[in-house]
C-alpha positions in Angstrom: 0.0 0.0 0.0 1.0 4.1 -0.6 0.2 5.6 2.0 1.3 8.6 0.2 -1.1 8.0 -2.9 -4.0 8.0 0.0 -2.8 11.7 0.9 -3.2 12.6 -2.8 -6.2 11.1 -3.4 -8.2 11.8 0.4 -7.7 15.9 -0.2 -8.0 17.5 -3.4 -5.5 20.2 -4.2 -7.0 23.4 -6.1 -4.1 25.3 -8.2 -2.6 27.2 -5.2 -0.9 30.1 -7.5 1.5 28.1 -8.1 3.3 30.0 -11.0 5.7 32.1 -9.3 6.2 35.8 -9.1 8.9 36.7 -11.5 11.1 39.9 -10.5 14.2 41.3 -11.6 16.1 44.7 -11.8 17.9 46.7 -14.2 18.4 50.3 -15.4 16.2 51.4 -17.9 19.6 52.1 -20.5 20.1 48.9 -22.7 21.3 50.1 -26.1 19.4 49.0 -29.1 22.2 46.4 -29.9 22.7 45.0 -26.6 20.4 43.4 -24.1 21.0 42.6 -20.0 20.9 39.7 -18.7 19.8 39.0 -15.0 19.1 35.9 -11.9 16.7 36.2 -9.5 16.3 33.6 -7.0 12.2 32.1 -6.4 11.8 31.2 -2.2 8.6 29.7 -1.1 8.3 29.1 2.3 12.0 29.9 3.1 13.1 27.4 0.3 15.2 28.6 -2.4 13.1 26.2 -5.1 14.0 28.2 -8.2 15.0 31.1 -10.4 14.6 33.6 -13.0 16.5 34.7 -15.6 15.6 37.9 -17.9 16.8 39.5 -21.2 16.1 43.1 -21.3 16.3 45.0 -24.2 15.5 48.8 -25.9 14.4 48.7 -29.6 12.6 51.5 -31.3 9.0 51.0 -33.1 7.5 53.4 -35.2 9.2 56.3 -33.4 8.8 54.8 -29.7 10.6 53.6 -27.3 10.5 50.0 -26.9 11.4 47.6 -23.3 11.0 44.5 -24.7 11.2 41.8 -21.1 11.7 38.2 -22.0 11.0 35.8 -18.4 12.1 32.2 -18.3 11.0 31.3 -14.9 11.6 27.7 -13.3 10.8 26.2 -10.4 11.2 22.3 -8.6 7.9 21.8 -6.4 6.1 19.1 -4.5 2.4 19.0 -3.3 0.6 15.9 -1.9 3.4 13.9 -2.6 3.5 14.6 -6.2 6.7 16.2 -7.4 6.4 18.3 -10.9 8.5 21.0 -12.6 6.9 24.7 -13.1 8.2 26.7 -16.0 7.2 30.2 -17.6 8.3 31.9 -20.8 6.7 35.1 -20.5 7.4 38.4 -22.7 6.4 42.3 -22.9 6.5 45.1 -25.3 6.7 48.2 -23.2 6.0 51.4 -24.3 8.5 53.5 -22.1 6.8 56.3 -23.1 3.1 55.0 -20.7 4.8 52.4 -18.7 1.8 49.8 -20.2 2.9 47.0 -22.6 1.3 46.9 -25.9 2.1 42.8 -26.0 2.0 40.3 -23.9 2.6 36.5 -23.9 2.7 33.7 -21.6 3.4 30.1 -21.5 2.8 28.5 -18.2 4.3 24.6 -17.9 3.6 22.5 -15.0 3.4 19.3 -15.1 1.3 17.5 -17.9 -0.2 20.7 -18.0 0.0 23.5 -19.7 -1.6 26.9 -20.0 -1.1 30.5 -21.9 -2.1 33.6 -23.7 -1.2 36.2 -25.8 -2.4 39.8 -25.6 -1.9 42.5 -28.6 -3.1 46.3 -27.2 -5.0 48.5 -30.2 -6.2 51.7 -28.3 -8.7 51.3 -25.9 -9.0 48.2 -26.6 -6.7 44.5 -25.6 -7.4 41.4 -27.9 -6.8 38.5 -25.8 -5.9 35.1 -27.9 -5.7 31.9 -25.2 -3.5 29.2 -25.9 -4.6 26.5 -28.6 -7.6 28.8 -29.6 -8.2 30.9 -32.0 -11.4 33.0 -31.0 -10.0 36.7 -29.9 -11.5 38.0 -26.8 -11.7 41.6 -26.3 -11.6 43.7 -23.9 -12.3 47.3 -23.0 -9.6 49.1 -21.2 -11.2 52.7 -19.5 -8.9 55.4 -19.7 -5.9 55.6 -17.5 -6.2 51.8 -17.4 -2.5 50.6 -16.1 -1.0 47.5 -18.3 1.4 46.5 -15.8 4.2 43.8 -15.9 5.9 41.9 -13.4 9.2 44.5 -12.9 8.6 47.7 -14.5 6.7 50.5 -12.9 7.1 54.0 -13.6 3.1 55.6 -12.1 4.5 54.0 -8.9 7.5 55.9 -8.8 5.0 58.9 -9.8 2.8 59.0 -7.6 4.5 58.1 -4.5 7.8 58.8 -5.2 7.7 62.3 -7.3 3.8 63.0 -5.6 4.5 62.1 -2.4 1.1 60.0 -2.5 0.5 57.5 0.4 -2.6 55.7 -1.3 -3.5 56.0 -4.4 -6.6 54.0 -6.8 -5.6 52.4 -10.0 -7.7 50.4 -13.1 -5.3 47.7 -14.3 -5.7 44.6 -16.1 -4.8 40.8 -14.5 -3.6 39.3 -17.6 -3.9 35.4 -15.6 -8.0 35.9 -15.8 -8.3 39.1 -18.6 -10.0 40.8 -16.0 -9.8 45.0 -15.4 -9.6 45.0 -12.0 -9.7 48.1 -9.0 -5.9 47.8 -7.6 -5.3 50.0 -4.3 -2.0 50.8 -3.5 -0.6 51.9 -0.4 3.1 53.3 0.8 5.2 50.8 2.8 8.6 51.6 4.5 12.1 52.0 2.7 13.9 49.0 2.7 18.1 49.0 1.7 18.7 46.3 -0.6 21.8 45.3 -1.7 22.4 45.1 -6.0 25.8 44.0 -7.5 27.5 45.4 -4.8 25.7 48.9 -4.4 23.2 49.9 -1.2 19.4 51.0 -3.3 17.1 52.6 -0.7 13.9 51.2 -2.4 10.3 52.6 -2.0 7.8 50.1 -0.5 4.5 49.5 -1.8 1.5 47.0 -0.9 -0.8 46.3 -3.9 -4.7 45.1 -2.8 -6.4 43.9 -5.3 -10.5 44.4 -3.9 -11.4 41.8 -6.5 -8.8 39.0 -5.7 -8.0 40.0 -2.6 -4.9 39.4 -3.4 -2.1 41.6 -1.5 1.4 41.8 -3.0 4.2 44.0 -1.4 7.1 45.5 -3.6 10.5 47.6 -3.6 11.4 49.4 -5.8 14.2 51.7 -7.2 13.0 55.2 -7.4 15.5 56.0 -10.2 14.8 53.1 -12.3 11.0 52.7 -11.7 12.6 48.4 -11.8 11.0 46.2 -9.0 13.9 44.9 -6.2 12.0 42.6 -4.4 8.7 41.2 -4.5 6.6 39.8 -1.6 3.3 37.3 -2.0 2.3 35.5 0.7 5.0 32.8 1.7 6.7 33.6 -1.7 9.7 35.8 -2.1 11.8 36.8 -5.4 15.2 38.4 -4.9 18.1 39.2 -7.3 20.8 36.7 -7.1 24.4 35.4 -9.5 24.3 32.7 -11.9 25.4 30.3 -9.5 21.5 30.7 -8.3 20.9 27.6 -10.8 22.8 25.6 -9.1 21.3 26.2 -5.6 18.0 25.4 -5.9 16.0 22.6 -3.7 12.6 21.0 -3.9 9.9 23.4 -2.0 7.0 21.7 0.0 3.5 23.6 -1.1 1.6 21.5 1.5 2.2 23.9 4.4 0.2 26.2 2.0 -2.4 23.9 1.3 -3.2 22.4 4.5 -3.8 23.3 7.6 -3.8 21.0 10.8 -6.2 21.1 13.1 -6.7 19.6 16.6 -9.4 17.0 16.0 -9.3 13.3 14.1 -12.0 12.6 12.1 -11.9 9.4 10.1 -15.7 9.3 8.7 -15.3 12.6 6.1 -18.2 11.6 4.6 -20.2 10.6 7.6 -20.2 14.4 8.9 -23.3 15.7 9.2 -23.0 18.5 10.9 -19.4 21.3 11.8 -19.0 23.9 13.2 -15.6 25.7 13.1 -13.6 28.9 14.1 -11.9 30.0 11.1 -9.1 33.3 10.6 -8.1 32.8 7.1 -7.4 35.1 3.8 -8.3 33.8 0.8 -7.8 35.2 -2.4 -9.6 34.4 -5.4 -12.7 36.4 -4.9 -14.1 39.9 -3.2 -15.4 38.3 -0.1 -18.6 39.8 2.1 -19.8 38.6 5.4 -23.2 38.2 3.5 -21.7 36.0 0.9 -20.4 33.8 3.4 -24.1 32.6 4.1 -26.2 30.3 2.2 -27.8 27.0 1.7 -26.2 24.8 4.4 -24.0 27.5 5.7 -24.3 30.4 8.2 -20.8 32.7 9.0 -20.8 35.2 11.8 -18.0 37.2 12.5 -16.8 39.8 10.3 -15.0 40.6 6.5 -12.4 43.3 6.4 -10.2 43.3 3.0 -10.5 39.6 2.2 -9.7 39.0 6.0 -12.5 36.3 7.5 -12.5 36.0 11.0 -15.4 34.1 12.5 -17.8 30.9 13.3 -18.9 28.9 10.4 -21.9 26.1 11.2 -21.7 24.0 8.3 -24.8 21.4 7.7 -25.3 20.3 4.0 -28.5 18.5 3.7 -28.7 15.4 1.4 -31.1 16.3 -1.8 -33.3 13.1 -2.7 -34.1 14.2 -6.6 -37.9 15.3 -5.4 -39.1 17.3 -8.0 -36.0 17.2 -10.1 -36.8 18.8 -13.5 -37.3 16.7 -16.1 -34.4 15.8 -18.6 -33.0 17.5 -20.9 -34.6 20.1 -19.0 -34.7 23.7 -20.7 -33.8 26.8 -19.0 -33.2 28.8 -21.6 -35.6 31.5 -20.3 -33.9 32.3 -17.2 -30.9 34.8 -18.1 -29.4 34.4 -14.7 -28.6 30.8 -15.4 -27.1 32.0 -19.1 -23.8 32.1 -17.9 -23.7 28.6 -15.6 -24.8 26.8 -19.3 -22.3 28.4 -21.7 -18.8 27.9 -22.4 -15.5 29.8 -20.9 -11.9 29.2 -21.4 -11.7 26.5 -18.6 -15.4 25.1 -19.2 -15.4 24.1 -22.6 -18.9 23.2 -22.9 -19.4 23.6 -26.9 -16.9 20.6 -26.9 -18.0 18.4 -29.8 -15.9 15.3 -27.7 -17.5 16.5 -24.1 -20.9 17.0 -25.3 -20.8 13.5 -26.8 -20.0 12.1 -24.4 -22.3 13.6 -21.3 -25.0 12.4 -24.0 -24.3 8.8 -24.3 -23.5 9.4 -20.0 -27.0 10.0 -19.8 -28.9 8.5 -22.3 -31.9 7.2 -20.7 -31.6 9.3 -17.7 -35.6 9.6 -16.4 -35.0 13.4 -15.2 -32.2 16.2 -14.6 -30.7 14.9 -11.1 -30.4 11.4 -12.7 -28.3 12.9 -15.4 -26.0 14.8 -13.1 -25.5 12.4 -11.0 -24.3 9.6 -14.0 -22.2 12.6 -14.5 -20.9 13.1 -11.6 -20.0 9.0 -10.8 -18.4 9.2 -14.4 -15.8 11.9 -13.4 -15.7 10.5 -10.0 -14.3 6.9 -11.2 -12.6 8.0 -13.9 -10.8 10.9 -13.3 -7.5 9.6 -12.0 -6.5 12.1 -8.9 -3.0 13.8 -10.2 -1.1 17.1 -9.7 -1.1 19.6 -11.6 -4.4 18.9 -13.5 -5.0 19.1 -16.8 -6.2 23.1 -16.6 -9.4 22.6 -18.3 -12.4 20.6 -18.7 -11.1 19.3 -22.3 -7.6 18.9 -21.3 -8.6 16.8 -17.9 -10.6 14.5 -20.2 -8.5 13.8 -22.6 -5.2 13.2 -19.8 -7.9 11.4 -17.4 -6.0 13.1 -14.4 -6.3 16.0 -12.2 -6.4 17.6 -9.4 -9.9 19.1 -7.8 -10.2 21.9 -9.7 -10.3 20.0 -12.8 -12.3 17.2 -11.7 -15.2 20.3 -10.9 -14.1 21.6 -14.1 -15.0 18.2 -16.4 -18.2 17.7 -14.7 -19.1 21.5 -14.7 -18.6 21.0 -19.3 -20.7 17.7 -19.0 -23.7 19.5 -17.0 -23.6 22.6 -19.4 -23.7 20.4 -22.3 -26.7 18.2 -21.6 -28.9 21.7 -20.5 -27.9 21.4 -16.9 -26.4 24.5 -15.0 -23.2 24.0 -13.1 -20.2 26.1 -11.4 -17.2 25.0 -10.2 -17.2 26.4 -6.3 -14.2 26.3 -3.6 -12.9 26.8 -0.2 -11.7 24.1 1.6 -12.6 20.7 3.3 -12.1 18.6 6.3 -9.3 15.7 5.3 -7.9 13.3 7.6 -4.2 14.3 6.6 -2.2 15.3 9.0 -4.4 13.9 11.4 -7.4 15.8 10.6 -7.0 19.2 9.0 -8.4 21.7 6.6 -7.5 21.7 2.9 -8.2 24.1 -0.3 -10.3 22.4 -2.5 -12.6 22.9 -5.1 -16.5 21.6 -5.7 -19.4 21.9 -8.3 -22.7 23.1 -7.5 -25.8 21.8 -9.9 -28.6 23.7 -10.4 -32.2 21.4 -9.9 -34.8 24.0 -10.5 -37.1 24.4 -7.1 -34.9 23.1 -5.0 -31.8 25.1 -6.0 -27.9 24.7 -6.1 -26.8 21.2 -5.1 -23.4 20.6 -4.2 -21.7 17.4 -5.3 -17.7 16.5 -5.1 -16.9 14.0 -7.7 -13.0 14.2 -6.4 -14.2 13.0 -2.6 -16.0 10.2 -4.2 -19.6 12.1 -2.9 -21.2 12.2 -6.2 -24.9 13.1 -5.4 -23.6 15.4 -1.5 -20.9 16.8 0.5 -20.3 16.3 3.7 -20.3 19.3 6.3 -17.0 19.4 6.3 -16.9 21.4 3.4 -16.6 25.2 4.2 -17.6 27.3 1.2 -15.4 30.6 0.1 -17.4 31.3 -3.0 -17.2 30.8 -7.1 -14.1 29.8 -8.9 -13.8 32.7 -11.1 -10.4 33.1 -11.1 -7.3 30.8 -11.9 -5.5 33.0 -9.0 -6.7 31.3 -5.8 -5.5 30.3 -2.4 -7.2 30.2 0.8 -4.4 31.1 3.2 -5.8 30.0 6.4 -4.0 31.1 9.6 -6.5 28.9 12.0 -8.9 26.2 11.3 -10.7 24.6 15.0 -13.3 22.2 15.1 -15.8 23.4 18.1 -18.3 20.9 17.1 -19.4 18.1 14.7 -21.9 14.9 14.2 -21.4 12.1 12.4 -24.6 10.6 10.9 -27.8 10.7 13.2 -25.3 10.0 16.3 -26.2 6.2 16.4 -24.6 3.0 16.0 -26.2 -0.1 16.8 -24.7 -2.8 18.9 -25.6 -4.9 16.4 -23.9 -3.5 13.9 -20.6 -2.9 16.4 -20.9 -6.8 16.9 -20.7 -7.1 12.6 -17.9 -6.0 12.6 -15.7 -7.2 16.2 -14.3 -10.0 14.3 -12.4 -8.2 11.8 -10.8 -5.5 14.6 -7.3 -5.3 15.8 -3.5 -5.0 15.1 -2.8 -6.7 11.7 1.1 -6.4 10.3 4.1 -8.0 8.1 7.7 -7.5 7.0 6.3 -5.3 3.8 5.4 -2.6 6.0 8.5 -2.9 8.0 6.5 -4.6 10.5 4.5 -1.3 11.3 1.0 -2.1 12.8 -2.2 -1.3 11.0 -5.2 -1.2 13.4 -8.4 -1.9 12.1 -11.4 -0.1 14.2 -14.9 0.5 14.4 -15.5 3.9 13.7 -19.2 5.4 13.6 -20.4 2.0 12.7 -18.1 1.7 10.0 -14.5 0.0 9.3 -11.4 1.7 10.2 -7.7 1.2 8.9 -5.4 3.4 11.1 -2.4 3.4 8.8 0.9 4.5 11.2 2.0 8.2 11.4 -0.6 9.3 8.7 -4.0 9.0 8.7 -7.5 6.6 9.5 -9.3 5.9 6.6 -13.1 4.5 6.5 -14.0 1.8 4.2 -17.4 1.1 3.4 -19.5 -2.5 3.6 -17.7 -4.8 1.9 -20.0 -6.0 -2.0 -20.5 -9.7 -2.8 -17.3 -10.5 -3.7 -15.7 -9.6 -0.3 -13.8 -6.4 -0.9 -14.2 -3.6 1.3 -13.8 -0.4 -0.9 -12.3 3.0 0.5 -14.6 5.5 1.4 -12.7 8.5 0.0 -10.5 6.6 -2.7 -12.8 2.9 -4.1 -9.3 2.1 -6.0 -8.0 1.2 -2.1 -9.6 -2.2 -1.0 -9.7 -4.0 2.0 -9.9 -8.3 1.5 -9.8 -10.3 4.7 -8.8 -14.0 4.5 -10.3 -16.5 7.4 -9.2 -20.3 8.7 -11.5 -23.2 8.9 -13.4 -22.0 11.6 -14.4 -19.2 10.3 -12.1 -16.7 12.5 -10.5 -13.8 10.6 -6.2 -14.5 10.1 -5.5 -11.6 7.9 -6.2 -8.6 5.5 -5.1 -7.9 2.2 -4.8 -4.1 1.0 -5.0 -3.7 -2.5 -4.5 -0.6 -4.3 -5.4 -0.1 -8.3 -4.2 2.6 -10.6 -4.9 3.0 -14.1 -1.9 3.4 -15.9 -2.1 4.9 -19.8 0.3 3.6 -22.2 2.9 6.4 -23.4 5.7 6.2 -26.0 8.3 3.4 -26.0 11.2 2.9 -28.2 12.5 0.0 -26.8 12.8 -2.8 -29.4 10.8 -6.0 -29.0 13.3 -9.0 -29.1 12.2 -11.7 -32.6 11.5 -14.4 -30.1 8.3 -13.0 -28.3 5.0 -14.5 -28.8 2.9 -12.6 -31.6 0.1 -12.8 -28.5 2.3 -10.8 -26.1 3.8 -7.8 -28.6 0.8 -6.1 -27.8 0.7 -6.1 -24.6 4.6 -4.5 -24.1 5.5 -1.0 -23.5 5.5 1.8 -21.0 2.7 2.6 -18.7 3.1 5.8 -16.7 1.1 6.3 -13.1 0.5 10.0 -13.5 0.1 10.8 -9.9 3.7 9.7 -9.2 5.2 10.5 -12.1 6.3 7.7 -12.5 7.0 4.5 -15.2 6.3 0.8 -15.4 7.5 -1.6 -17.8 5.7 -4.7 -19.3 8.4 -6.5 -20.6 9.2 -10.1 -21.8 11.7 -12.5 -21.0 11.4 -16.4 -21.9 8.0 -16.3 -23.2 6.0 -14.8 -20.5 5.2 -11.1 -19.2 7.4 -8.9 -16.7 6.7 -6.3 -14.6 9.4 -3.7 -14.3 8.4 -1.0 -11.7 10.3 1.8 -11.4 12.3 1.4 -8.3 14.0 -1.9 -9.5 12.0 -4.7 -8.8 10.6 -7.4 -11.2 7.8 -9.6 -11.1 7.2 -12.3 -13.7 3.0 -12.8 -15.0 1.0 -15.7 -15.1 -1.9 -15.9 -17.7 -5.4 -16.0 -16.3 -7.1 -18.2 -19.0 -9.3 -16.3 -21.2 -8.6 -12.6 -20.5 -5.9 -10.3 -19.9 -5.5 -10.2 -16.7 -1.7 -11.3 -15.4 -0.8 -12.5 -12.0 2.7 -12.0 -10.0 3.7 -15.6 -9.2 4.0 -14.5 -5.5 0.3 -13.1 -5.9 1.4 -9.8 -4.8 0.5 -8.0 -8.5 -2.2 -8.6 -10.6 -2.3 -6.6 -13.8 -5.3 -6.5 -16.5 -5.1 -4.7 -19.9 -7.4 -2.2 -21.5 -8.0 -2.0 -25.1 -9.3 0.8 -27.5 -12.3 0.2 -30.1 -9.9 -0.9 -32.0 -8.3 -3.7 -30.1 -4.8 -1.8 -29.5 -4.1 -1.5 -25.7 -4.3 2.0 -24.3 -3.6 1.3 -20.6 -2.7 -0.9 -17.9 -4.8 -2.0 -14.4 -1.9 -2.8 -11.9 -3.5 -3.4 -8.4 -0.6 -3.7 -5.6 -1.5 -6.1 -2.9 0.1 -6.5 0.8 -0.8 -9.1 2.9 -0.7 -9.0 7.2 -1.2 -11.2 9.4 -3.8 -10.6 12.0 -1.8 -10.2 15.5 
């Protein structure tokens, strides 16, 4: 068993602004023949994890005065126990004569996934061309609009330099959502920072964004107008040597993810009922005390600048499908739905390839909840859980990976193509990590006529609820978002009615108590009752709840059904040990390795390279005197026995099994590996 795959899979991770800050200085004197060329160093959370490095150059365009700023950004992270490279390429034009750029364009890397946008300035007006597409967006730009970028800022050094201003109000445009947004900026304290070997005395300056809530704090030279060091949240860019490439570690985003708190909770989904103390800053979204409350939540305590501080009692009720409207239902005539049924740059619901498929999802569905909730399961079992995700609705389908956010996005596309209304919603969620704590995660909400939004989390396996562990921030309208929680404490909860039977506590004494072997290092895994429900206490990490086990004697995880439970008994009928089997879908990716003459013409299609996307990482099928092998990527090999009649492949020791699944076509497009460990009850 993994127990770091359960971390990844029992707490969804929403992209935490994960593309770092770039920042760099330089004077503002580059010939036209010559360019500069500059390191910053990236730290999040006190961890040098990466760098920049920047050409700047001064050309001359019809009579102006060109900055032309090329960014390659890169950055080594880790989240939920999934390790990924982040790069950037961005550029800007720069008219020196305004300070705003009149083009843009960025290419964000992370992972599998990958993101961008281009931005060409005509007037009063910005054309806005995302990546892959070819539909222009435009945009309006007032007057006085600011078109920042990331190190240049000459109305700064303006208004609070030469005018002496303390606060001042500004119109610019966030080029991550093509948004104009209301920026208010405000005078910080002189800092001395040290550049190639010269003291600067930089002006400070905090940025709030009132639509984000978003706060970034800068320094900057006051003769140069060029940013020095940037501040957001636990993120810091500073300049550095080219030896700064050399230097730079792995960060941890977890501490920004999740947040422990002081009670252990192993039934998520049993929850019924929370309630919670919560100081946290999100950003992603102008918040409101008001918009705090809503159907299964009530917040009091107060709003101030994106700052929440207050009680939330969290109770989501369960919605049966009464008076569900009939399918496909048509709410054409309400315009405040228009926008929850058409398409957007990360919902792609006028997808020929999504919209075929929600149809064939729910052919036969006898009304509008049944539809959703086909939907929903669909996503839910086969979405592999992976960081990054796969951006958008499209991309997450066609990978079959992601994180929450684009699990919420696929199922938001499917609803929105069959006539359903659906948003993707977020905030974060009770997970047993850590011992219980509070992540930032990401949700749908489905609209069902008289009886409202209905929220469903394909990614916690809840496909027609939530539990009330889930504490709502708001929409997802922004691909900026992070909840930045400073305290998350449990004052109260239920699980359920409160109830458990002693008959149903006697169901399940047999199978309850230490079980271990030499595969886990002899580690013991207690197995509890828990709200009427079994319990695997897996050492130094977590409880997870399995439900009942189904007629073939497998227990399936609660959170994560790929995690099962099998318990073998002696003659007598007493329970002597349990089996945990884990299954991952693996798709096939390219292989070059040459297929030796001598294999059978039934295995050669069966060999190649299957990659677990979560991990990163590669297995092998393989042959070697006639019969499969099983190369994992840490070393060890496990030869395959044919099951007659199918595909599926068993490890002679029985601790692999391995199944093969095939296109419309016959040609094999992934692999089934399930990972079994066997311990013997104590």
């Amino acid at each position: 068993m993994r127990p770091q795959k359960q971390r990844q899979r029992t707490f969804a991770l929403c992209a935490a602004m994960l593309c770092c800050l770039a920042a760099w200085t330089a004077p503002v004197t580059a010939q036209d023949d010559e360019s500069t060329h500059l390191y910053y160093g990236i730290e999040i959370g006190g961890v040098l994890c990466g760098y920049a490095e920047f050409d700047l150059g001064k050309t001359v365009e019809d009579g102006r005065d060109i900055l032309t700023i090329r960014e390659n950004v890169f950055a080594l992270l880790t989240a939920l126990g999934s390790s990924f490279n982040s790069r950037q390429t961005i550029t800007y034009d720069v008219d020196l004569a305004t300070g705003n750029f009149l083009r843009h364009s960025n290419d964000v890397e992370q992972g599998d996934t990958r993101l961008g946008a281009e931005y060409v300035v005509d007037g009063d007006v910005a054309y806005l061309t995302a990546l892959g597409e070819e539909k222009q967006r435009r945009i309006e730009l007032p007057p006085d609009v600011i078109l920042p970028n990331t190190v240049y800022f000459p109305h700064l050094v303006r208004d609070f330099v030469e005018g002496a201003s303390v606060e001042q109000h500004y119109k610019t445009l966030q080029v991550r959502d093509g948004v104009v947004q209301d920026v208010v900026a405000t005078r910080l304290e002189d800092m001395d920072i040290t550049v190639d070997g010269r003291t600067v005395t930089a002006f400070g300056v905090e940025e709030f964004s009132e639509s984000l809530g978003l706060r970034v704090r800068m320094w900057i030279d006051p003769e140069t107008a060029m940013l020095l060091r940037a501040e957001i949240m636990n993120r810091t860019v500073f300049r550095a040597d080219a030896d700064v490439v050399k230097r730079v570690k792995v960060a941890n985003l977890d501490e920004g993810i999740l947040l422990k708190t002081d009670t252990r909770i192993a039934d998520v989904q049993g929850i019924s009922s929370m309630k919670v103390r919560a100081r946290m800053e999100p950003v992603g979204a102008k918040l409101s005390e008001e918009g705090l409350n809503g159907p299964g939540q009530q917040f009091a305590g107060t709003v101030h600048e994106n700052v929440v501080d207050g009680v939330f009692e969290i109770s989501h009720a369960r919605y049966d499908g009464t008076n569900a409207p009939p399918f496909p239902p048509d709410f054409s005539g309400d315009p405040e739905l228009r926008r929850y049924l058409e398409p957007s740059a990360l919902v792609e619901a006028d997808d020929a390839v999504l919209a075929g498929k929600a149809r064939r999802i729910t052919v036969g569905a006898t009304d509008a909840w049944d539809a959703a909730t086909r939907l929903s399961a669909w996503v839910a079992h086969n979405i592999t859980y992976a960081i990054p995700g796969g951006g958008t609705a499209r991309k997450t389908y066609d990978i079959r990976a992601g994180e929450c956010g684009a699990h919420s996005l696929l199922l938001a596309a499917f609803c929105r193509t069959v006539g359903i209304p659906a948003r993707v919603v977020w905030g974060c969620m009770y997970t047993p990590n850590l011992g219980g704590s509070f992540g930032q995660h990401a949700w749908n909400e489905i609209y069902m006529g008289d009886a409202g939004w209905i929220p469903v989390d394909a990614t916690a396996m809840e496909v027609d609820f939530v539990d009330s562990g889930h504490l709502r921030v708001g929409e997802m309208e922004s691909t900026v978002i992070a909840l930045n929680a400073k305290e998350m404490k449990v004052l109260d909860y239920q699980l359920g009615d409160g109830k458990v039977s002693e008959e149903r506590r006697d169901a399940l004494a047999a199978y309850l108590g230490g079980y271990t072997s030499p595969a886990v290092g002899g580690k013991i895994f207690e197995v509890l009752e828990q709200n009427g429900k079994l319990a695997v206490s897996i050492p130094d990490k977590m409880t997870l709840v399995f439900n009942d086990e189904n007629e073939n004697g497998i227990w399936p995880c609660q959170l994560s059904p790929k995690l099962m439970l099998e318990f073998t008994r002696d003659g007598d009928g007493a329970v002597t040990a349990m089996s945990i089997m884990e299954e991952n879908r693996m798709p096939r990716v390219e292989d070059d390795a040459p297929i030796a003459d001598d294999t059978p013409e039934d295995l050669r299609p069966l060999l190649g390279s299957f990659e677990l996307t979560a991990l990163k990482a590669r297995f092998r099928i393989a042959c070697a005197d006639g019969r499969l092998l099983l190369k994992e990527p840490r070393g060890a090999e496990y030869r395959l026995v044919a099951e007659t009649g199918s595909d599926q492949y068993r490890a002679e020791d029985g601790s692999r099994e391995v199944r093969f699944e095939r296109d419309a076509a016959g040609s094999v497009v992934a692999m089934i590996a399930t990972h079994r460990t066997m311990l013997a009850k104590q």
